[in-house]
LOZAMI-871799 format. One record per residue: x, z, y of N, C-alpha, C in turn. Coordinates in pm, whole numbers. Layout:
<pt <X,Z,Y>,<X,Z,Y>,<X,Z,Y>>
...
END
This chain:
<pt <8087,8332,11188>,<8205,8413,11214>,<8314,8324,11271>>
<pt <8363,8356,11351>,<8463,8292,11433>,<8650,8338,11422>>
<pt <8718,8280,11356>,<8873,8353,11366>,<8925,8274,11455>>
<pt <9018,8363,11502>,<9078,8326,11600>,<9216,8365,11569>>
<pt <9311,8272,11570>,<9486,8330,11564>,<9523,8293,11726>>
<pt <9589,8396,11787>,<9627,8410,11924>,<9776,8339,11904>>
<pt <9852,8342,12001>,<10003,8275,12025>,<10080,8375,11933>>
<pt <10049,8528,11994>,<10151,8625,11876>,<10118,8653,11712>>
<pt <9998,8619,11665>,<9940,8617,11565>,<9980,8482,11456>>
<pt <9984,8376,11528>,<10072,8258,11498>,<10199,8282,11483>>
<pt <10269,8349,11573>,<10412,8329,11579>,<10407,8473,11438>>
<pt <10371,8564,11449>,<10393,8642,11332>,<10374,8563,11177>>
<pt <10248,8494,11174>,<10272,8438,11049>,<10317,8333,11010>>
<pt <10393,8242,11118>,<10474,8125,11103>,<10616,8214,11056>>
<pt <10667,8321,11091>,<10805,8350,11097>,<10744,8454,10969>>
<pt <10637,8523,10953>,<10647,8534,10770>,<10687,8464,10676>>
<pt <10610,8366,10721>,<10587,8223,10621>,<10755,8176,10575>>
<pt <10815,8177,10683>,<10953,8124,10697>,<11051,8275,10636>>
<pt <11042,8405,10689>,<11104,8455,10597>,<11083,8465,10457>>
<pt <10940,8493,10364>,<10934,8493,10248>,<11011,8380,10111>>
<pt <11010,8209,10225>,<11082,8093,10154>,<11236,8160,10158>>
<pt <11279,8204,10251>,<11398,8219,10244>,<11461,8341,10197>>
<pt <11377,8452,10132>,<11398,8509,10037>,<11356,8439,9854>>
<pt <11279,8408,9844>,<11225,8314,9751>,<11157,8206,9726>>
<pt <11231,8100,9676>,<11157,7968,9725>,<10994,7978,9669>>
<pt <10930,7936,9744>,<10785,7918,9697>,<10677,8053,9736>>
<pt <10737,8160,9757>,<10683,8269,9823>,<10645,8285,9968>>
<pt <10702,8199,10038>,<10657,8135,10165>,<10484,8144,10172>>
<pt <10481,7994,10078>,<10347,7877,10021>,<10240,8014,10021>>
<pt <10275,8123,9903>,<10194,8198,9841>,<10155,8317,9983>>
<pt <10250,8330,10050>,<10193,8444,10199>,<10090,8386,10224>>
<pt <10099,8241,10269>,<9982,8154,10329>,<9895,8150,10238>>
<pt <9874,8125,10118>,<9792,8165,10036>,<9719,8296,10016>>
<pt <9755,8383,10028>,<9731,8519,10033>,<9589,8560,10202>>
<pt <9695,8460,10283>,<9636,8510,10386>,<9496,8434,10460>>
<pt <9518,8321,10413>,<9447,8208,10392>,<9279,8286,10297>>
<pt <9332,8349,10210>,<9230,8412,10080>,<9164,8530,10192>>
<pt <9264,8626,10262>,<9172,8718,10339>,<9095,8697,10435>>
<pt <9120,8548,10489>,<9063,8507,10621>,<8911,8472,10533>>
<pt <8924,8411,10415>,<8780,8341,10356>,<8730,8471,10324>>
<pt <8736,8573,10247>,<8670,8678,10245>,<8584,8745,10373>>
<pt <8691,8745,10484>,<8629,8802,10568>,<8521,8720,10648>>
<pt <8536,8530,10635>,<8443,8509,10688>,<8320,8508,10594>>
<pt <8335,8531,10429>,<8208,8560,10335>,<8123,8687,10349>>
<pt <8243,8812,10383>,<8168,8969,10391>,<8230,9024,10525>>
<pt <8182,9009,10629>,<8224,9033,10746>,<8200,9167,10755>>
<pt <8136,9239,10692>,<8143,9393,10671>,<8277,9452,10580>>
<pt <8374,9381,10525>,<8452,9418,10434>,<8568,9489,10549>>
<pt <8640,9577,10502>,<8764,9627,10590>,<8754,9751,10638>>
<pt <8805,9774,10696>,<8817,9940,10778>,<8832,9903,10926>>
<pt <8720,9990,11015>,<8736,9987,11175>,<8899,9980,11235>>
<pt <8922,9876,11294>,<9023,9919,11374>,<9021,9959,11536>>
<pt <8983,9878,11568>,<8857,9922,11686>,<8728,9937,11709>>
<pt <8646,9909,11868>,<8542,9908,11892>,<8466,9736,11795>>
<pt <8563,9642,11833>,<8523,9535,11786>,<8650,9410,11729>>
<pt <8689,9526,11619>,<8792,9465,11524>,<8786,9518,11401>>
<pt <8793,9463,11299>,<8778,9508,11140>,<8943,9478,11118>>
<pt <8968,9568,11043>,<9091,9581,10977>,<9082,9527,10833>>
<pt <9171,9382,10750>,<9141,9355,10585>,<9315,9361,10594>>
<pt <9373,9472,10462>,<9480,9480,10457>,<9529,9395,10326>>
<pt <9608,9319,10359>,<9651,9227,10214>,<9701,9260,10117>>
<pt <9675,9202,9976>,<9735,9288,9883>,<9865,9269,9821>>
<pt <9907,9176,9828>,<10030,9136,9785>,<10172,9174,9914>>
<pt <10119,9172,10021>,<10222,9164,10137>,<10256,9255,10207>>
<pt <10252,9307,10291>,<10271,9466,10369>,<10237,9372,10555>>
<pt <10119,9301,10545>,<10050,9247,10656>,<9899,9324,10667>>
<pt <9823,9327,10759>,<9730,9317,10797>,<9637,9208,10838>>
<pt <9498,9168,10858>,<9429,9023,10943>,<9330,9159,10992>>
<pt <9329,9103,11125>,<9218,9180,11206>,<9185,9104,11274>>
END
C-alpha cells in the first residue's frame, strides 16, 4: 500500500497540527498521533473505510473532525 500526502494534504495537516498547539499545548503532538494511527490502520486493512470514490477509501478520525483518504 502506498500513501501519498500531496502539497494540499500537507499544508492541511501542518496548519492542523499548528492550530490544535495553539489552542492546547500538546494537542497539536496528539492530531499527529491520531493521524499517524489512521494512516497505519489503513495500510494494515486496506479494506477498512467507506468509498469515496472510484479509487479512494474514505477512514474518518475519531478524535478530530478530519478525514485520510
Amino acid at each position: 500500500m502506498r500513501v501519498i500526502f500531496d502539497e494540499l494534504a500537507k499544508k492541511e495537516f501542518d496548519d492542523g497540527k499548528e492550530y490544535y498547539e495553539i489552542e492546547v499545548t500538546g494537542l497539536g503532538k496528539r492530531f499527529e498521533q491520531e493521524v499517524k494511527r489512521a494512516i497505519h490502520i489503513i495500510k494494515k486493512m486496506p479494506e477498512i473505510g467507506s468509498q469515496e470514490s472510484e479509487n479512494i477509501k474514505r477512514y474518518i478520525l475519531h478524535k478530530f473532525p478530519y478525514k485520510v483518504l
